[in-house]
C-alpha positions in Angstrom: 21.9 -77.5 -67.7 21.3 -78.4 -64.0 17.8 -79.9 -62.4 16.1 -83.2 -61.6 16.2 -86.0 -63.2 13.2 -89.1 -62.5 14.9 -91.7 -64.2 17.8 -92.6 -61.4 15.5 -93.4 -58.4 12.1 -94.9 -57.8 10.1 -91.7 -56.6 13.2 -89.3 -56.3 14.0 -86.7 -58.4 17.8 -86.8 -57.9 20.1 -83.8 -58.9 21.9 -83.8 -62.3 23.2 -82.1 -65.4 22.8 -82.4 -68.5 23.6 -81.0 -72.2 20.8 -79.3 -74.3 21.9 -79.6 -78.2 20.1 -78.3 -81.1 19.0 -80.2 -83.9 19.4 -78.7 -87.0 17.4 -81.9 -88.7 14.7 -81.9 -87.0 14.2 -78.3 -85.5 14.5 -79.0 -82.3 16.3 -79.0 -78.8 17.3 -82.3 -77.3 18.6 -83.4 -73.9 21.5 -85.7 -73.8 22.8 -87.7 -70.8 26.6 -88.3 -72.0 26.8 -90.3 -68.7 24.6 -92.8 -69.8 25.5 -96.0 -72.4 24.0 -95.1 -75.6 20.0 -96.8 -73.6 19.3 -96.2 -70.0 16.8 -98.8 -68.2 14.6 -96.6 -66.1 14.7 -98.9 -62.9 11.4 -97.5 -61.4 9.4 -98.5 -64.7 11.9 -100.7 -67.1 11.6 -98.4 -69.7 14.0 -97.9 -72.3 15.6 -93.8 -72.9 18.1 -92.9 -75.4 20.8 -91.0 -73.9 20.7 -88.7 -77.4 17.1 -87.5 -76.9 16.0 -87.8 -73.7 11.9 -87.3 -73.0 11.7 -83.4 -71.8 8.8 -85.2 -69.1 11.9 -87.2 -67.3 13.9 -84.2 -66.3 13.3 -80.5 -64.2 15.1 -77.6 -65.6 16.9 -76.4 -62.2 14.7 -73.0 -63.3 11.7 -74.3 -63.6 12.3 -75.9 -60.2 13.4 -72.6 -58.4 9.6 -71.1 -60.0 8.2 -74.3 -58.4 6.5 -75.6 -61.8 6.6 -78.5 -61.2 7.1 -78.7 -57.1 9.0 -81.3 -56.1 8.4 -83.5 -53.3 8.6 -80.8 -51.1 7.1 -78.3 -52.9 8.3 -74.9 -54.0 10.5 -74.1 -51.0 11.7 -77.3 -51.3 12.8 -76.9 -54.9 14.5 -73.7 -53.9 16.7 -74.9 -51.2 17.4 -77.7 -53.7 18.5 -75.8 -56.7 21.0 -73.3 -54.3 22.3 -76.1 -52.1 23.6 -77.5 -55.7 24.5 -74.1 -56.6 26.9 -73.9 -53.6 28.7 -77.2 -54.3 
C-alpha cells in the first residue's frame, strides 16, 4: 500500500509503500517495510521499529490521506495533491 511514512524525516511525512500481511497467529494485519534491515532507528526520536510489524501510528494509508484524516502538513488539499502527484509517477 502507498502513503506517508514519519519515520524517514524529522517532521516530514515522506511518500512510501509498503506491504500489509496477515497474521494468521495472532489475528492481525501487519505492515512491513522490506526496505528496511530487520530494526529501523527512527532518526527524529532514536526509536527502535521492526521492519516485520511496523506501529500502524508511524504510517498514512495514501486513503486515509486523500479523506484528509489525518491532514498532513498542508492539510486536506495538501494530502490530495500528494496522493495523485504519486499516483502519476
Amino acid at each position: 500500500m502507498t502513503g506517508f511514512a514519519s519515520y524517514f524525516m524529522p517532521g516530514l511525512f515522506i511518500v512510501h509503500t509498503l506491504a500489509e500481511v496477515w497474521d494468521a497467529s495472532a489475528f492481525q494485519w501487519r505492515l512491513v517495510n522490506v526496505a528496511f534491515a530487520v530494526l529501523h532507528t527512527v532518526p527524529n526520536d532514536g526509536t527502535m521499529l521492526d521492519a516485520f510489524d511496523l506501529p500502524q501510528d508511524r504510517f498514512v494509508r495514501g486513503d486515509n490521506a486523500w479523506r484528509g484524516r489525518p491532514y498532513l502538513s498542508g492539510g486536506p488539499q495538501h494530502s490530495r495533491d500528494a496522493v495523485l502527484g504519486r499516483l502519476g509517477h
